[in-house]
OpenMM code with the backbone's topology and positions (N, CA, C; nanometers):
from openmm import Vec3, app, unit

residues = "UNK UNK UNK UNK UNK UNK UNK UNK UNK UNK UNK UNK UNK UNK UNK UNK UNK UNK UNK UNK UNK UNK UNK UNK UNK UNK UNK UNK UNK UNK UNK UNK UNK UNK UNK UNK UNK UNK UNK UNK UNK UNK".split()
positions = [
    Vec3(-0.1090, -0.3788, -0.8313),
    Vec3(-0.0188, -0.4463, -0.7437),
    Vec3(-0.1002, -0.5391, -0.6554),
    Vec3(-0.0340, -0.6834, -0.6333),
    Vec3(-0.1094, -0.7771, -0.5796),
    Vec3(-0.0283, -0.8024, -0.4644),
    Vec3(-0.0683, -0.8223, -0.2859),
    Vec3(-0.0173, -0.8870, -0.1911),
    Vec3(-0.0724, -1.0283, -0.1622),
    Vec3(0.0023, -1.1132, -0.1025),
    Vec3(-0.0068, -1.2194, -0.0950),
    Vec3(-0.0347, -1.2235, 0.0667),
    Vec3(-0.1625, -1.2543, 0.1147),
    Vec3(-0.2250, -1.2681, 0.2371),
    Vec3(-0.1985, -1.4223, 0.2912),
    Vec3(-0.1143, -1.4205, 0.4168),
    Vec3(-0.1264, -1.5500, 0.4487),
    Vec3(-0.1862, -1.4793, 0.6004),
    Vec3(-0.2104, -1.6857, 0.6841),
    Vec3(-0.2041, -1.7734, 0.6705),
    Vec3(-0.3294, -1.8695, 0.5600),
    Vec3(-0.3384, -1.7869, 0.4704),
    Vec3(-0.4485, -1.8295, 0.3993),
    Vec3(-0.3963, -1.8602, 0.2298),
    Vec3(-0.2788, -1.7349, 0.1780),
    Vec3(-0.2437, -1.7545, 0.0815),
    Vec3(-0.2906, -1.7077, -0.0450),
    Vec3(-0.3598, -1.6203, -0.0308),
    Vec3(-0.4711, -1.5743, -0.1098),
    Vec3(-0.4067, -1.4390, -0.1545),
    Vec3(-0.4034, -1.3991, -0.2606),
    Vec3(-0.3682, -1.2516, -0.3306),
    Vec3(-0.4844, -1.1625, -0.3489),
    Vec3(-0.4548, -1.0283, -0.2734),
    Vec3(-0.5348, -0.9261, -0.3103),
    Vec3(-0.4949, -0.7990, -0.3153),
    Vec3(-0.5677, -0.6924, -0.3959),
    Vec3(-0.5133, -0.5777, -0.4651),
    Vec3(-0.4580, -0.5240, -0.3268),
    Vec3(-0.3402, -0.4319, -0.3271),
    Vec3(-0.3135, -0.3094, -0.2637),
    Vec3(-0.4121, -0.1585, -0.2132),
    Vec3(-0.4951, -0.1367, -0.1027),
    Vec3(-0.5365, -0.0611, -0.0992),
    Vec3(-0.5131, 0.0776, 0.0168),
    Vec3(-0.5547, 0.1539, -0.0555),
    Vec3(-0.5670, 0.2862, 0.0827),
    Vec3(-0.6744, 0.3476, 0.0619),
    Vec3(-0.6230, 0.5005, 0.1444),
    Vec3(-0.7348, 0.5689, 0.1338),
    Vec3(-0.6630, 0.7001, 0.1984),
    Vec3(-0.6920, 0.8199, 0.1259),
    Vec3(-0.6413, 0.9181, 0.1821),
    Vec3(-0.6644, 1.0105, 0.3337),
    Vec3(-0.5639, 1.0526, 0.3953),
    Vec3(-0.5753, 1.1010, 0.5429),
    Vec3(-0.6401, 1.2336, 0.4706),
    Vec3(-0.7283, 1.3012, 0.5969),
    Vec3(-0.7502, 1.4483, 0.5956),
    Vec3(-0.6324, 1.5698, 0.5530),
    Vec3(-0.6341, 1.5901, 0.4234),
    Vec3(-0.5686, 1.7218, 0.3882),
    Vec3(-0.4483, 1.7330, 0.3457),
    Vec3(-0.3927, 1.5263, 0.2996),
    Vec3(-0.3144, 1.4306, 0.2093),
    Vec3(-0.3005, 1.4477, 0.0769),
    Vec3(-0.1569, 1.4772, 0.0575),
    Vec3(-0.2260, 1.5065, -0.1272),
    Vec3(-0.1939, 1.3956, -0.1961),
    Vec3(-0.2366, 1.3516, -0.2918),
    Vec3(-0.2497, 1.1885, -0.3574),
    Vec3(-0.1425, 1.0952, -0.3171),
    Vec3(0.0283, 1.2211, -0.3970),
    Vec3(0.1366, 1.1069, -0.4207),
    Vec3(0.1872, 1.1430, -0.2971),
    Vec3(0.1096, 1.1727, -0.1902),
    Vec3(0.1739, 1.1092, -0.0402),
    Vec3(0.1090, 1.0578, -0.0009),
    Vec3(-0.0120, 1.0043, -0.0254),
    Vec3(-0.0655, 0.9039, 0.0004),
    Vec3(-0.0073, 0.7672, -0.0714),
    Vec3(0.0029, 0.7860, -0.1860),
    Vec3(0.0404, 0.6351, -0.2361),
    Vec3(0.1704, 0.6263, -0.1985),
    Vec3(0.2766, 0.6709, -0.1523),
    Vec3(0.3808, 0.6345, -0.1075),
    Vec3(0.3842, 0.6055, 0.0366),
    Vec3(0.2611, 0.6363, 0.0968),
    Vec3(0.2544, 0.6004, 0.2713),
    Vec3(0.1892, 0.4698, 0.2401),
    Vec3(0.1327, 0.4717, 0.1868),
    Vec3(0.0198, 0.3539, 0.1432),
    Vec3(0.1046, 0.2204, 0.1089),
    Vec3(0.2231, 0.2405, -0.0264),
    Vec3(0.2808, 0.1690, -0.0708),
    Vec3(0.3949, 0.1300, 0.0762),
    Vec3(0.4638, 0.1663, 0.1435),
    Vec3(0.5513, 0.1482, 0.2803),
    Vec3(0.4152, 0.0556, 0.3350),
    Vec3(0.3040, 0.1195, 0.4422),
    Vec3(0.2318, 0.0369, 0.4973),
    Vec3(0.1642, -0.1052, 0.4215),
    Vec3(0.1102, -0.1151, 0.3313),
    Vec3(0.1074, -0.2240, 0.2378),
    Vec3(0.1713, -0.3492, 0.2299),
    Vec3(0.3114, -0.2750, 0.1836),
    Vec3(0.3947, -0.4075, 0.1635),
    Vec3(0.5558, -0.4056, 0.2062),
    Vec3(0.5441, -0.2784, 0.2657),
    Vec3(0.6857, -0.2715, 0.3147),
    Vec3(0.7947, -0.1915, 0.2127),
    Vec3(0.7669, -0.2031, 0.1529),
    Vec3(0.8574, -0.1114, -0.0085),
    Vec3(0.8295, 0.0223, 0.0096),
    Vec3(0.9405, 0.1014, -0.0233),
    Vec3(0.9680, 0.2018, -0.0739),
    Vec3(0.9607, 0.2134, -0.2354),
    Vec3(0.9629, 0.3732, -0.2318),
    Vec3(0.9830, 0.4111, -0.3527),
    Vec3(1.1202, 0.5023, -0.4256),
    Vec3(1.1847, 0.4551, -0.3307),
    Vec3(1.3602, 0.4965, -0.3231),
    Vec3(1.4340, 0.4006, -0.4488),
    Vec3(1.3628, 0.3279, -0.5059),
    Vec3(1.4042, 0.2428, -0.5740),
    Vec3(1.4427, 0.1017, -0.5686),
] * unit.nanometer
topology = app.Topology()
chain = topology.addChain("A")
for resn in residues:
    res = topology.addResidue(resn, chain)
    for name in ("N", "CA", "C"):
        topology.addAtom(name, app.Element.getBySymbol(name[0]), res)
């Protein structure tokens, strides 16, 4: 998954990193909300 960084315009990957004692797929769903704003509600 690619975001689109402005005021520059430039695309770069989606990243995180897990909190202390986080288990993966709540990380990538906190990750995916902070990121880009999306859910995974569909």
């Amino acid at each position: 998954m690619l975001k689109r960084i402005n005021p520059f315009s430039f695309w770069q990957s989606v990243t995180g990193s897990l909190d202390a004692g986080e288990r993966h797929a709540d990380a990538a769903k906190r990750e995916l909300v902070e990121e880009t704003g999306l859910t995974d509600q569909g």
